[in-house]
C-alpha positions in Angstrom: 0.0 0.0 0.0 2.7 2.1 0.9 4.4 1.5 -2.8 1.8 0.4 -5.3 2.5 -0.7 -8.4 1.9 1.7 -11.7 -2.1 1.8 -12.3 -3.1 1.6 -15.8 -6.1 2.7 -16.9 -9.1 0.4 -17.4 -8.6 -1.1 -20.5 -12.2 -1.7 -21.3 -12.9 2.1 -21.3 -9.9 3.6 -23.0 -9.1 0.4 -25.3 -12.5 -0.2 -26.6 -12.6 3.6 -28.7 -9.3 3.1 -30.7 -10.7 -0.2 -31.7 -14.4 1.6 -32.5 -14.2 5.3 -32.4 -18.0 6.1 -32.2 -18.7 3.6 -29.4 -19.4 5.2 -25.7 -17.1 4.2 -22.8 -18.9 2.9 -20.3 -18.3 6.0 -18.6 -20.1 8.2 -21.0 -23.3 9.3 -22.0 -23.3 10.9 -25.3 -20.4 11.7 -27.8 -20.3 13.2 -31.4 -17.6 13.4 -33.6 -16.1 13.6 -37.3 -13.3 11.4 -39.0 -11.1 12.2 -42.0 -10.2 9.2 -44.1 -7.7 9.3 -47.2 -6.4 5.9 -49.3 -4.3 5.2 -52.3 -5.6 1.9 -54.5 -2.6 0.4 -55.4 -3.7 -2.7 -57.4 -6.7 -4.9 -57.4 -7.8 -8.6 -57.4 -9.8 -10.1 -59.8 -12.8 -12.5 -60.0 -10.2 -15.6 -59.3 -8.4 -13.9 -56.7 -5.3 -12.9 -59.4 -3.8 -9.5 -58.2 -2.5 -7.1 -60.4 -0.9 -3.5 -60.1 -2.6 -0.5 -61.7 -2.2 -0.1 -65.7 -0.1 2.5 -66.6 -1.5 5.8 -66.7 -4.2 5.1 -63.9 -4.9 5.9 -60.6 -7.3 6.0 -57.8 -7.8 8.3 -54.4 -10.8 7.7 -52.3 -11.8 9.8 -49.2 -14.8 10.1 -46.8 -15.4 12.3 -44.2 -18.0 10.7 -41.7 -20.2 12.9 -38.9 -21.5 10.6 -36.3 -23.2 10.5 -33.1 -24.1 8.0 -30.1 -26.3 8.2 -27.0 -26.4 6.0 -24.2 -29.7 4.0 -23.8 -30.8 1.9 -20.4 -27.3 1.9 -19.0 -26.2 -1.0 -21.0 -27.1 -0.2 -24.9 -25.8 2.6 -27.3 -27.6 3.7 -30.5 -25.3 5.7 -32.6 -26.0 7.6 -36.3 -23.4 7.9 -38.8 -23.4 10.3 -42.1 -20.7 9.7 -44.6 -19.4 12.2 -47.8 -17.5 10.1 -50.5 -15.0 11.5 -52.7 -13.5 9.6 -55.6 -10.9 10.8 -58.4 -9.9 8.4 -60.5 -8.2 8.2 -63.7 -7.3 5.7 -67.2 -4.9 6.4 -69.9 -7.5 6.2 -72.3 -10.6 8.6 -70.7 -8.7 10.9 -68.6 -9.2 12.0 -65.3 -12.5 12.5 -62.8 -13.4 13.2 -59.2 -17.1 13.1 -58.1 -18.8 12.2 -55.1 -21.6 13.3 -52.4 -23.3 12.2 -49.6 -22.7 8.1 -49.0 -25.3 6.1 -47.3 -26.4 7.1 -43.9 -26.1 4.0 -41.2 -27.9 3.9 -37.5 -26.5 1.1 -35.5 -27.3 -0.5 -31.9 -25.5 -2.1 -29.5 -26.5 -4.0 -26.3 -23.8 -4.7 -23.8 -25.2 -8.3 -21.7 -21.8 -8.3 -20.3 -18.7 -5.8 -20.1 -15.0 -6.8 -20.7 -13.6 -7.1 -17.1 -17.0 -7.8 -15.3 -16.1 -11.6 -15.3 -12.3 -13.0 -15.2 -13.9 -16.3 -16.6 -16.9 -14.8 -19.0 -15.9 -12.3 -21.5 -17.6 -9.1 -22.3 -20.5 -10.1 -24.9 -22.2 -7.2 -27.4 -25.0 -7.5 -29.4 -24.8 -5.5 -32.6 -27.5 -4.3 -35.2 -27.7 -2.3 -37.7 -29.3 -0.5 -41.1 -27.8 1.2 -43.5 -30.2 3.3 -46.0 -29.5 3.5 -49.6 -29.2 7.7 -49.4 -26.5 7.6 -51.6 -25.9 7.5 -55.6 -25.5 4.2 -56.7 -23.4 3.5 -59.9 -26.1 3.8 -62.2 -26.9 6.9 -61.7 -23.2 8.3 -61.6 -23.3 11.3 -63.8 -19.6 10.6 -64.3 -17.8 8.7 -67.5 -15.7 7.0 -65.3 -18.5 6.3 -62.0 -16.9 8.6 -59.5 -19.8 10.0 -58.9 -21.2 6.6 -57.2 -21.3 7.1 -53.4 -23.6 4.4 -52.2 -24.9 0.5 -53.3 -28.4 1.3 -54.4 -30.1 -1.2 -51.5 -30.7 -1.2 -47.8 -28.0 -3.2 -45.6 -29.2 -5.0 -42.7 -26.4 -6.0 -40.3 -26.4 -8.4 -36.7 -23.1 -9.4 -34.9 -21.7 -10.2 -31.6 -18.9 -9.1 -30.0 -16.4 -10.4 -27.5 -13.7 -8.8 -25.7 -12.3 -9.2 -22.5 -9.5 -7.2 -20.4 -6.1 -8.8 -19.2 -4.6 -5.7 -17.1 -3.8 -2.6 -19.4 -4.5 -5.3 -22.9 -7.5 -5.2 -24.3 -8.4 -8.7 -26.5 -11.7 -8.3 -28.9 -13.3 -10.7 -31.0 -16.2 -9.2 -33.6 -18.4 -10.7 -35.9 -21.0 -9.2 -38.4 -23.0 -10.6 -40.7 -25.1 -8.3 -43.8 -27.4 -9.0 -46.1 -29.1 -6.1 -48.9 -32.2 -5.8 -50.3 -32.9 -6.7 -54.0 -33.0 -4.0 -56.8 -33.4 -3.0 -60.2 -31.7 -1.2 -62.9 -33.6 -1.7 -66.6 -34.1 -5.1 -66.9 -31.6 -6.5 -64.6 -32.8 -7.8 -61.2 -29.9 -8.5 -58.9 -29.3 -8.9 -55.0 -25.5 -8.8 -53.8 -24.4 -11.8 -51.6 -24.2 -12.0 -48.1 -21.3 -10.4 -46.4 -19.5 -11.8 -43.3 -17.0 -9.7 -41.7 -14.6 -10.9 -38.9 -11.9 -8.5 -37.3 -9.8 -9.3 -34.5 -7.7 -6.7 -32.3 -5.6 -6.3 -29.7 -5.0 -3.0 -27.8 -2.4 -1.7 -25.0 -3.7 1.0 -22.9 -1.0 3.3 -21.1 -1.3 4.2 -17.8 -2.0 8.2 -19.7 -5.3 6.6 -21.2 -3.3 6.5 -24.3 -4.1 3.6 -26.4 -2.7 1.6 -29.2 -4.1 -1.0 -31.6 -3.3 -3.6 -34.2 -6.4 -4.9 -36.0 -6.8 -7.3 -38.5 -10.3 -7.7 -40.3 -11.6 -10.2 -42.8 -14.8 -9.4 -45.2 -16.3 -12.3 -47.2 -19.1 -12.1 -49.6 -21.2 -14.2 -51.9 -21.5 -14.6 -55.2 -24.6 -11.5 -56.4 -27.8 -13.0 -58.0 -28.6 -11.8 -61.4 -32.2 -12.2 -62.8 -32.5 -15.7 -60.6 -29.3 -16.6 -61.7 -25.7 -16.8 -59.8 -23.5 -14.6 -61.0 -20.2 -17.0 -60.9 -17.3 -15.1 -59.4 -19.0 -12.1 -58.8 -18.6 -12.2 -55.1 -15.6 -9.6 -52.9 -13.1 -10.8 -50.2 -11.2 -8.0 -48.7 -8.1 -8.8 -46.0 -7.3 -5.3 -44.3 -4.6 -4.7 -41.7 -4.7 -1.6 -39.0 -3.1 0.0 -36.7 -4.9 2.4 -34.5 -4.9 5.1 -31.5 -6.8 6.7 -29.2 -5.5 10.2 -27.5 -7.5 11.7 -25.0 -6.9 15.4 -24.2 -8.9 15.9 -21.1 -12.2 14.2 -19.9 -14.1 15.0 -22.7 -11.7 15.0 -26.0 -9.8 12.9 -27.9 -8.3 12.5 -31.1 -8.5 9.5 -33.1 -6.0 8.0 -36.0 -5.1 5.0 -37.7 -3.1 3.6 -40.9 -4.4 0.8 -42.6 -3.1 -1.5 -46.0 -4.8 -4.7 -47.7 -2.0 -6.8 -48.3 -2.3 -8.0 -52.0 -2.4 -12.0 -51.3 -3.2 -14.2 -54.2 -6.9 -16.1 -53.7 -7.5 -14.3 -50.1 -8.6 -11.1 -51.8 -11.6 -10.9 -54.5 -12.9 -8.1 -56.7 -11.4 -5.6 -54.6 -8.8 -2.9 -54.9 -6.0 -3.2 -52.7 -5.7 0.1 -50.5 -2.8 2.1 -48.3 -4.8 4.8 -46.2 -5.0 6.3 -42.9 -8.0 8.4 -41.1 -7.6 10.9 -38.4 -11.0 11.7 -36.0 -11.8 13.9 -33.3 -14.5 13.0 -30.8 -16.5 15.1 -28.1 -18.0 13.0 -25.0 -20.4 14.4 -22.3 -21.3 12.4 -19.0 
């Protein structure tokens, strides 16, 4: 008593934000905030999981800017609003260059804690997660753009449910999240197509100082089906994306903090699907009340 040992902070509280930067601590209220994200496509995998790099002469830069919000509900659940702006410039040898974008599609999420990391040393922490995201922003078709950058959203509601685990060992922080998606059918002339459903993993561990600063290493996994095409499967149409991130949390006070991260999607051959392979980081700053 006389001598105690350094005190870190509670990993639970300070961890969990660098992991999730719109979720409350457990010792807040209310928070709003805004993040900054920039990335540089690099290359892209095709329909067999081939990687290539970018053709000569082209390019891609996507950014977002994000305003969200979250309020505390029944001591134990959060529901939290998020409004994205997409930006896309792009460009080919052949058609020149473009940037476009607008408002992306707005998402309101849930999340009911049953059990807190920490609360148990056996049981971990368990979340239930829910979610919708509403088709508020231009989907390719109507991209007013020769080369689609003026596409900012999929054209279909999203309807998401996960579970989350995480559990506190001293100042580490251990999480386990899973989240599965499925969108709505749609249109466009006489095509009638629904995408597949997505499953998203992601797996992080965080180190919280005895400061409250934190830092993360994240690694996240999205899989998704083959789409449907007018009843039929559309054979290799489906996207698997590998990302890796690292993250941190700096609070300046009791009721700021800033936010950052750097992330990269390793190009490996058959992991990755019909995606572009992305180097990017995003910076946020976030306002809590008690």
């Amino acid at each position: 008593m006389l001598a105690p040992a350094v005190a870190h902070a509670q990993a639970c509280c300070a961890g969990s934000s660098a992991l999730t930067p719109g979720r409350l601590a457990m010792h807040e209220d209310f928070l709003a905030g805004a993040t900054v994200r920039g990335g540089v496509a690099f290359g892209s995998t095709d329909g067999r999981g081939h990687y290539a790099t970018n053709a000569d002469g082209s390019r891609e830069l996507d950014f977002e800017q994000d305003v969200f919000g979250a309020a505390r509900i029944l001591h134990r659940g959060q529901l939290a609003l998020l409004v994205p702006f997409v930006e896309t410039h792009r460009a080919t040898r052949t058609s020149g260059a473009e940037t476009g974008g607008g408002i992306g599609d707005v998402n309101v999420a849930a999340r009911w804690d049953f059990l807190t990391a920490g609360e148990s040393s056996v049981v971990p922490g368990i979340g239930l997660l829910a979610g919708l995201t509403m088709p508020t922003g231009r989907p390719p078709e109507d991209a007013d753009t020769r080369l689609a950058t003026g596409a900012t959203g999929i054209g279909a509601f999203q309807v998401n449910g996960g579970l989350a685990l995480e559990q506190s060992f001293g100042p580490w922080l251990v999480n386990l999240t899973g989240v599965v998606a499925k969108r709505t059918a749609r249109t466009v002339g006489d095509l009638h197509s629904t995408l597949g459903t997505q499953l998203t993993l992601l797996a992080g561990v965080v180190y919280v100082f005895p400061n409250d600063v934190s830092l993360a290493g994240i690694v996240s996994y999205s899989y998704e089906g083959d789409a449907t095409v007018s009843g039929q499967n559309a054979s290799d149409s489906g996207r698997r994306l590998l990302r890796t991130s690292a993250a941190f949390a700096l609070p300046l006070g009791d009721r700021l903090r800033l936010q950052g991260s750097l992330f990269f999607d390793p190009p490996v051959v058959h992991v990755d699907q019909n995606q572009l392979t992305t180097v990017g980081a995003t910076f946020g700053v976030i306002v809590s009340w008690s």
